[in-house]
TIPA-650950 format. One record per residue (C-alpha): residue in three letters; x, y, z. Coordinates in steps of 0.1 Angstrom, whole numbers, padded with zeros to 4 digits. Example, Ala and Ser with C-alpha at 12.3 -4.5 7.8 and 13.67 -1.06 7.14 Angstrom:
2
R/aa/x/y/z
R/ALA/0123/-0045/0078;
R/SER/0137/-0011/0071;
end
This chain:
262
R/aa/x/y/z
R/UNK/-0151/0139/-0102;
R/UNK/-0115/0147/-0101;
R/UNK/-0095/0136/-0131;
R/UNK/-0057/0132/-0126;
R/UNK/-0045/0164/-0134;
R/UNK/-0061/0178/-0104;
R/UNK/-0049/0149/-0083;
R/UNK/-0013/0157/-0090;
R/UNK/-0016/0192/-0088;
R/UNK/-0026/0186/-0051;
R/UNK/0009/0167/-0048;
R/UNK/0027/0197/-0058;
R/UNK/0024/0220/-0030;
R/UNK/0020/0199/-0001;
R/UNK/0033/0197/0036;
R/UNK/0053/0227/0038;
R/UNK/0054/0229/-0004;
R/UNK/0079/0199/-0006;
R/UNK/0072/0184/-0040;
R/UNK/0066/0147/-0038;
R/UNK/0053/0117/-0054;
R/UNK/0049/0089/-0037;
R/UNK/0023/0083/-0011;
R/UNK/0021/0052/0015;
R/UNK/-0010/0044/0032;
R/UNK/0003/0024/0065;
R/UNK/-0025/0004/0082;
R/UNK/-0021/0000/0119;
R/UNK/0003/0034/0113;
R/UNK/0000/0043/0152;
R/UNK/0010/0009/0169;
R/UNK/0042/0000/0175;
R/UNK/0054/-0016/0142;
R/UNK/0034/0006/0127;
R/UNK/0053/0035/0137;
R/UNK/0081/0025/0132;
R/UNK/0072/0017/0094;
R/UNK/0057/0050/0090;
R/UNK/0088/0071/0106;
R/UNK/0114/0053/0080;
R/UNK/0089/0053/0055;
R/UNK/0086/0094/0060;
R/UNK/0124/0097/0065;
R/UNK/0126/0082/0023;
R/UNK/0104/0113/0012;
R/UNK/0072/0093/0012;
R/UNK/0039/0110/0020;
R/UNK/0030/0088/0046;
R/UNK/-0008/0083/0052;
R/UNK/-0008/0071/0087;
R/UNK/-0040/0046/0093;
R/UNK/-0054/0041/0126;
R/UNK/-0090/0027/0147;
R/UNK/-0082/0034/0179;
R/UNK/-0053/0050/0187;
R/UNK/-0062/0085/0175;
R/UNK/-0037/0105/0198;
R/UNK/-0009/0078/0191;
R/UNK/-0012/0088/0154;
R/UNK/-0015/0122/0159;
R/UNK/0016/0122/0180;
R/UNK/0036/0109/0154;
R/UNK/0024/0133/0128;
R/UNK/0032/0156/0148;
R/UNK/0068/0145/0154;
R/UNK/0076/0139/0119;
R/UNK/0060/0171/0108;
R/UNK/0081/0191/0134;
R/UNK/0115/0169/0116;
R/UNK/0099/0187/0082;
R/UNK/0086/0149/0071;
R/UNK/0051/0146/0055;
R/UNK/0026/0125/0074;
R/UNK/-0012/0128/0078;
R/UNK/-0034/0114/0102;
R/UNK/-0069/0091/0085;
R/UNK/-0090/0072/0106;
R/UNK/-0097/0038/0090;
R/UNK/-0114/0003/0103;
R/UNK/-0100/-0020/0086;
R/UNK/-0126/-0046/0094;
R/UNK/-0158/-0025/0075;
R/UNK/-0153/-0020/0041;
R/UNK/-0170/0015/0039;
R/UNK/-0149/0027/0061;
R/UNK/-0122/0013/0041;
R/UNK/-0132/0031/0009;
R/UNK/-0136/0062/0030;
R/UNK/-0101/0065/0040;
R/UNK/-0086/0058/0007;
R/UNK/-0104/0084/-0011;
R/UNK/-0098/0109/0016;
R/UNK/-0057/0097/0013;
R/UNK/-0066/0099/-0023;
R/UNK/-0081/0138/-0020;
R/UNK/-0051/0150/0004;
R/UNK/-0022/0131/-0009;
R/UNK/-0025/0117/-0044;
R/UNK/-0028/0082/-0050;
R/UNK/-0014/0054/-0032;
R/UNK/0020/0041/-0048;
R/UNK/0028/0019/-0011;
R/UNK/0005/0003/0009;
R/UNK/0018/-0017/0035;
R/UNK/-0009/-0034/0050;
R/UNK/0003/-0038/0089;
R/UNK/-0032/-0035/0109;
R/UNK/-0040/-0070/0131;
R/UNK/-0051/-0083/0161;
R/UNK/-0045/-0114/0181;
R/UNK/-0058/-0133/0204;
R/UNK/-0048/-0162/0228;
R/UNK/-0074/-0189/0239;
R/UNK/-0081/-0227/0229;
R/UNK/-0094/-0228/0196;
R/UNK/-0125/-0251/0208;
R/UNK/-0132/-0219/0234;
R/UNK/-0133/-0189/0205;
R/UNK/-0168/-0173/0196;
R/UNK/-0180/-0178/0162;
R/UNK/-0179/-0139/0166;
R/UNK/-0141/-0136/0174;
R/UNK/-0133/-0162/0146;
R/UNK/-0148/-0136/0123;
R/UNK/-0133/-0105/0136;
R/UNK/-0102/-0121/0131;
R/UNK/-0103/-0133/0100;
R/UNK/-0119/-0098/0089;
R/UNK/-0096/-0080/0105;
R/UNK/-0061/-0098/0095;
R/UNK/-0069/-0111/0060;
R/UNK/-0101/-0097/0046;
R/UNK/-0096/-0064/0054;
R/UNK/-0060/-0064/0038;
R/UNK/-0076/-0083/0006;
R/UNK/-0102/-0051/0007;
R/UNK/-0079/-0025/0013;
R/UNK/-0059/-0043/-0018;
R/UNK/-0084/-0041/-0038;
R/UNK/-0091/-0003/-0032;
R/UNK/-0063/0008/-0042;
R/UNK/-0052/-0017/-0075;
R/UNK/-0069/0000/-0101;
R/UNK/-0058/0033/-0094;
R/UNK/-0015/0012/-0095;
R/UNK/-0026/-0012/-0123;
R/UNK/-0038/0022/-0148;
R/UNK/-0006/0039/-0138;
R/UNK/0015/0005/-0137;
R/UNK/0034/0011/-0108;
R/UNK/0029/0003/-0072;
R/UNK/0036/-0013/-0044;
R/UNK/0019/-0037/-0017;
R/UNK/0040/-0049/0017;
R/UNK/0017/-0072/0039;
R/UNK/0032/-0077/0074;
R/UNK/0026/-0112/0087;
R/UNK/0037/-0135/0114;
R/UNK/0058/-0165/0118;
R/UNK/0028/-0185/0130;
R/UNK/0012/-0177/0095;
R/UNK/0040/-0200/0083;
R/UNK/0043/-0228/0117;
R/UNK/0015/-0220/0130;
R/UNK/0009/-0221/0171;
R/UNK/-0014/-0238/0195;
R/UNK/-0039/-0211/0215;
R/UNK/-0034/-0191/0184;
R/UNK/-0055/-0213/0157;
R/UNK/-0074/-0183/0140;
R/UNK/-0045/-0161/0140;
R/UNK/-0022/-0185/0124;
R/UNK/-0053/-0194/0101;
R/UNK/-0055/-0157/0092;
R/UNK/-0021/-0150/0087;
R/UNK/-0010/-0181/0065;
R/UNK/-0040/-0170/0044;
R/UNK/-0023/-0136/0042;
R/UNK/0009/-0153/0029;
R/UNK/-0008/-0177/0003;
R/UNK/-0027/-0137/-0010;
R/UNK/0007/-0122/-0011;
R/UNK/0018/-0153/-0035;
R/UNK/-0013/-0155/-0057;
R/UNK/-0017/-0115/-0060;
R/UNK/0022/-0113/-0065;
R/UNK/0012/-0135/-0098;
R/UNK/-0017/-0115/-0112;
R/UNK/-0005/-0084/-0111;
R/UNK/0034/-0087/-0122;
R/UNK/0028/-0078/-0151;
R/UNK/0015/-0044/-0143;
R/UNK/0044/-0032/-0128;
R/UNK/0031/-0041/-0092;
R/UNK/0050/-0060/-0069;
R/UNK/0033/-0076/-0039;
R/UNK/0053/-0093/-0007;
R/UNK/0048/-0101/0027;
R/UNK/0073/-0096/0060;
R/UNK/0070/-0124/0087;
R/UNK/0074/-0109/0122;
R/UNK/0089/-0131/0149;
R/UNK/0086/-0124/0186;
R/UNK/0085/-0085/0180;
R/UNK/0083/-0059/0218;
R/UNK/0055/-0044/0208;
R/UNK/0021/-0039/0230;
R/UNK/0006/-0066/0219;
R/UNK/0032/-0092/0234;
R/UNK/0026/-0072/0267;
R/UNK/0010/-0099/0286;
R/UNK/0044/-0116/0288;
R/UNK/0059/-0120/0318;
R/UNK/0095/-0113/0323;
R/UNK/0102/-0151/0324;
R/UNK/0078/-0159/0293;
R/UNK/0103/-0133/0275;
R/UNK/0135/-0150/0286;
R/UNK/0125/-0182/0275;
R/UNK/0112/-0177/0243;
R/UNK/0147/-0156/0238;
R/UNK/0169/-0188/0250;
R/UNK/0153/-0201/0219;
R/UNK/0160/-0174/0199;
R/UNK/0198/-0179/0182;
R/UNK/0201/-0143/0177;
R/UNK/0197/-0140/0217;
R/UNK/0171/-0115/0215;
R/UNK/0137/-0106/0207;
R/UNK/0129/-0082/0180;
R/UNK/0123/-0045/0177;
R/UNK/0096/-0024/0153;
R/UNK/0127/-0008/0137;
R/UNK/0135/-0041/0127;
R/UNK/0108/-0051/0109;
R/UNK/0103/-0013/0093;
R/UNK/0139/-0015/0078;
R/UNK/0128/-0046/0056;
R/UNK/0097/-0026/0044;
R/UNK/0119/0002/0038;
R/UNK/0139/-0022/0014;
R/UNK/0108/-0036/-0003;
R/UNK/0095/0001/-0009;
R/UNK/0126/0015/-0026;
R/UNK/0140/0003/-0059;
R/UNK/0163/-0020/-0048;
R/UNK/0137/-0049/-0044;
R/UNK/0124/-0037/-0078;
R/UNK/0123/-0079/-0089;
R/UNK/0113/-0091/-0061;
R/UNK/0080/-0104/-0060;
R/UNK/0056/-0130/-0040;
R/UNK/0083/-0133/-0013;
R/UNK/0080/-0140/0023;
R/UNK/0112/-0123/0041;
R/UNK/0112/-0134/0083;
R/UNK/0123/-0110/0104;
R/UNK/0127/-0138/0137;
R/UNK/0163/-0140/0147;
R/UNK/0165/-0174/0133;
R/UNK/0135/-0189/0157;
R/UNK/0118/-0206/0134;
end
C-alpha cells in the first residue's frame, strides 16, 4: 500500500505541475450548485475532485473549462447512495489527488408527493441518498483528517431541513437529520482540528426547481424580502468562506442562504 510519502509526492507535479495541497471532493460537483461550488472552490487553488452519478458530460464540461482557465479539477464518478462505490471514489481521489482536506457534501435529490403516497422504496432512496450517504462519505474520509488533524466538512442543506414543508416530508426528514449530523459530528471531532458545518439553501434556480411555473416563481419571490430567488454562486460563495481560514472557529453552524424567507 501507499504510505504518505508517495501520496504527497503525487501532489507535487500535478495539473500542469502547479504545486498544491489541498484537495476538495464536491458531491453532486456537476449540478448546478455543484458547479458553482466546484468553480470558486478551483478559482482558491483547491484540487477540486468533481463527484458526479449521472451527469458524466456535465462534469466533464466543467473540467474542461476550469482546466482550459489553468484551474485543477478532475472528473470521479461516485453514487453516493452505495457505499462501495463510495469507497471507490475516494481512494481513486485519494490515488490522483492526495487526500481529502474539503469535502463538501452537496449531492441530493428531492421529491414532491403526499407523504401517505411515497413508496417504502423512495423513502429509502431518499434517506440514503441525502443523509446516509453524506454520513458515509464522512466517514471515508475522517481518518485520513483526524491523523493529519486538519480538515474540513461543508454539508449543503435546505431550509425545509430546518421548517420543514408539506409534499416534501422525506426530504425535510432527510435534511434536518443532516443538520442535527453537522451539530453532533461538529462536537466529536473539534478537537482534531476538523471543523464540520452545514449551508441551508433557500429557493435556489437550479434544475431541480424546474417544474415551477413562472407564476409558482413569482409567488414564492413576493414572499421572499430580498425580492428574489437565489443563484448557485450564492450558495458557493458561503462554502468558499467556510473552506478558507477565515471561518477557522466556526464550527457546528447552520448559515441560510434564503433571502430572509424563512
Amino acid at each position: 500500500s501507499r504510505g504518505l510519502g508517495d501520496v504527497y509526492k503525487r501532489q507535487i507535479m500535478i495539473c500542469g505541475g502547479i504545486f498544491m495541497k489541498k484537495t476538495a471532493l464536491v458531491t453532486g460537483g456537476s449540478g448546478g450548485i455543484g458547479s458553482e461550488i466546484c468553480r470558486v472552490l478551483a478559482e482558491d487553488g483547491w484540487q477540486v475532485a468533481v463527484c458526479y452519478k449521472n451527469g458524466r458530460a456535465a462534469a466533464e464540461a466543467l473540467v474542461s473549462e476550469l482546466k482550459e482557465r489553468g484551474l485543477c479539477a478532475e472528473v470521479f464518478y461516485c453514487d453516493i447512495g452505495d457505499k462501495d462505490s463510495i469507497d471507490k471514489c475516494v481512494a481513486e481521489v485519494r490515488d490522483s489527488l492526495g487526500f481529502v482536506t474539503l469535502l463538501v457534501n452537496n449531492a441530493g435529490t428531492a421529491d414532491i408527493e403526499l407523504f401517505t403516497d411515497m413508496t417504502d422504496e423512495k423513502l429509502c432512496e431518499m434517506m440514503n441518498v441525502n443523509l446516509l450517504g453524506a454520513m458515509r462519505i464522512s466517514r471515508a474520509v475522517l481518518p485520513e483528517m483526524i491523523r493529519e488533524h486538519s480538515g474540513n466538512v461543508i454539508n449543503i442543506t435546505s431550509v425545509w431541513g430546518e421548517k420543514g414543508a408539506s409534499c416534501e416530508v422525506a426530504y425535510s426528514a432527510a435534511k434536518a437529520g443532516l443538520i442535527g449530523f453537522t451539530k453532533a459530528l461538529a462536537r466529536e471531532v473539534a478537537i482534531s482540528g476538523i471543523r464540520v458545518n452545514c449551508v441551508s439553501c433557500g429557493m435556489i434556480d437550479t434544475k431541480m426547481n424546474g417544474e415551477l411555473t413562472k407564476e409558482d416563481v413569482r409567488v414564492i419571490v413576493d414572499d421572499i424580502p430580498a425580492g428574489r430567488i437565489g443563484k448557485p454562486r450564492d450558495v458557493a460563495n458561503v462554502v468558499r468562506f467556510l473552506s478558507g481560514e477565515g471561518a477557522d472557529y466556526i464550527h457546528g453552524q447552520v448559515i441560510r442562504v434564503d433571502g430572509c424567507w424563512i
